[in-house]
N, C-alpha and C positions, 0 to 999 in steps of 0.2 A: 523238608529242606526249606531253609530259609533263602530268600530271594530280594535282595539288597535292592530298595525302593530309588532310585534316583529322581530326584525331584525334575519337571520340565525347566528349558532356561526360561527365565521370565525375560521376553524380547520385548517388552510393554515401553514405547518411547518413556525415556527419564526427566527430561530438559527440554526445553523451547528448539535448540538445535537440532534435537531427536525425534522431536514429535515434527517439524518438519518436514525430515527427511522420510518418515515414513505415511506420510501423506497418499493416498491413492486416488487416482480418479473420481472414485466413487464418492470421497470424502468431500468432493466441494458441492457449494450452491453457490446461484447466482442472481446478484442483485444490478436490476435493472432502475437506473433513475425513472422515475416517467414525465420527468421534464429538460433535462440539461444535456441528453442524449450520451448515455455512459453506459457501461455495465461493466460489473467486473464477477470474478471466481474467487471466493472465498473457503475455507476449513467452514463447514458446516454446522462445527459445535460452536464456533464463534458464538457470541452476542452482537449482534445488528442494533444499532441507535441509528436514528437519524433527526434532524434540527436546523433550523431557520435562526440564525442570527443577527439581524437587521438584513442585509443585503446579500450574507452566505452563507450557503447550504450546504452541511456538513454529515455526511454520512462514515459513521465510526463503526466497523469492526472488531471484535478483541476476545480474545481467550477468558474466558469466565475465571481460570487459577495462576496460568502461564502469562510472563508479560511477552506477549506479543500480540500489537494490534496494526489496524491500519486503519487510517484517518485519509478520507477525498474532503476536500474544502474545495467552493466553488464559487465565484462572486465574480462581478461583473468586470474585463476587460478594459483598465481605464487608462490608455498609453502616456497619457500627465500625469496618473498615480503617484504615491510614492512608492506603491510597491513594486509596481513596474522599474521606476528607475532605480530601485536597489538592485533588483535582478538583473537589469541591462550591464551595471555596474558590473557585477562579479567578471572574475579572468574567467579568459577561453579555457583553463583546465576544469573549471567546473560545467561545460559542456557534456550533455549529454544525448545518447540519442532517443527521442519522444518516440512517443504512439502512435504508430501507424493516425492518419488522419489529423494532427496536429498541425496548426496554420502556424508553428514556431518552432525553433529550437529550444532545448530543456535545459534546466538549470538544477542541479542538487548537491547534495553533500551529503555526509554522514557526520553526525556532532556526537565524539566520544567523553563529551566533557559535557556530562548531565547533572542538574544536581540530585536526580537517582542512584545510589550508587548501581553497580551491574545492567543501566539499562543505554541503550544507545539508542539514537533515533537517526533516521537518515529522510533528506526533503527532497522532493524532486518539483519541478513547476514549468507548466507548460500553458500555450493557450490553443484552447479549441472553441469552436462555435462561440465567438467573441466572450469567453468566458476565460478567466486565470485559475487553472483547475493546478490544487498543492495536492500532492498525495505525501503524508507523515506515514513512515512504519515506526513501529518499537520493536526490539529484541535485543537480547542481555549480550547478544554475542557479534561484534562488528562483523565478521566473513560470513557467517550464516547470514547478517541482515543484508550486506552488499548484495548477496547471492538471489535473497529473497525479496529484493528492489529490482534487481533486475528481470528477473524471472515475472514478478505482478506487471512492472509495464511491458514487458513484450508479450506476454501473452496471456494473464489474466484480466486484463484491463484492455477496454471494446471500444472505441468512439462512434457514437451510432451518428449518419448521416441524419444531420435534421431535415425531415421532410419537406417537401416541395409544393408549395401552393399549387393549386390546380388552374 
């Protein structure tokens, strides 16, 4: 007698939204700066970069095939900046709320108008330990990246207390 094979479903994430979602515990690591007092949890299959460009330190995360990464920029706290006063500028709807340990209120957005096609990026910026730390994500999909901004600063992303002289 013959016995009709059904193939398994293949439940293998398809997309950056789906590989996402099926994300478990186990699949993160975690990168600890060892000077600017941070750490975050990332997808372990990630590619880690990290770079000194004049005065900031940039540590990039990213999917080696999928566009999804995450970029911390870090550089020195200059309140006559002009980066500072374009952030101060923005309305209170771009208010957000920061990482536990953050000596400011947050600033971000989502910019659906890349010139990538399918890719959206969304910025967040806060300051910690007299530092203006930007965290950039990418993903193809605005609700899934919202989702996964939210999600990296409330609780994959650490503010370590900078130690205390003796």
């Amino acid at each position: 007698m013959l016995q009709e094979v059904v193939p398994e479903a293949d439940t293998s994430p398809r997309g950056p939204a789906e590989y996402l979602l099926h994300l478990d515990a186990e699949d993160f690591a975690t990168y600890t700066h060892p000077v600017y007092g941070f750490s975050f949890s990332y997808p372990k299959d990630f590619d880690l970069l990290t770079a000194t460009w004049g005065d900031e330190e940039v540590v990039d995360v990213h999917h080696p095939t999928l566009p999804l990464a995450i970029r911390v920029s870090i550089q020195l706290f200059d309140p006559d900046g002009a980066l500072f006063a374009e952030l101060a500028s923005l309305p209170d709807d771009y208010e957000l709320e920061p990482p536990e340990g953050a000596e400011s209120t947050a600033v971000g957005w989502i910019d659906t108008d890349t010139p990538v096609p399918g890719e959206h990026r969304s910025a967040y910026w806060f300051v910690a330990h007299d530092r203006i730390f930007e965290i950039t994500m990418t993903s193809p999909d605005v609700q899934s990246l919202e989702a996964w901004m939210r999600e990296f600063v409330s609780n994959a992303l650490r503010l370590i207390p900078p130690a205390q002289d003796s």
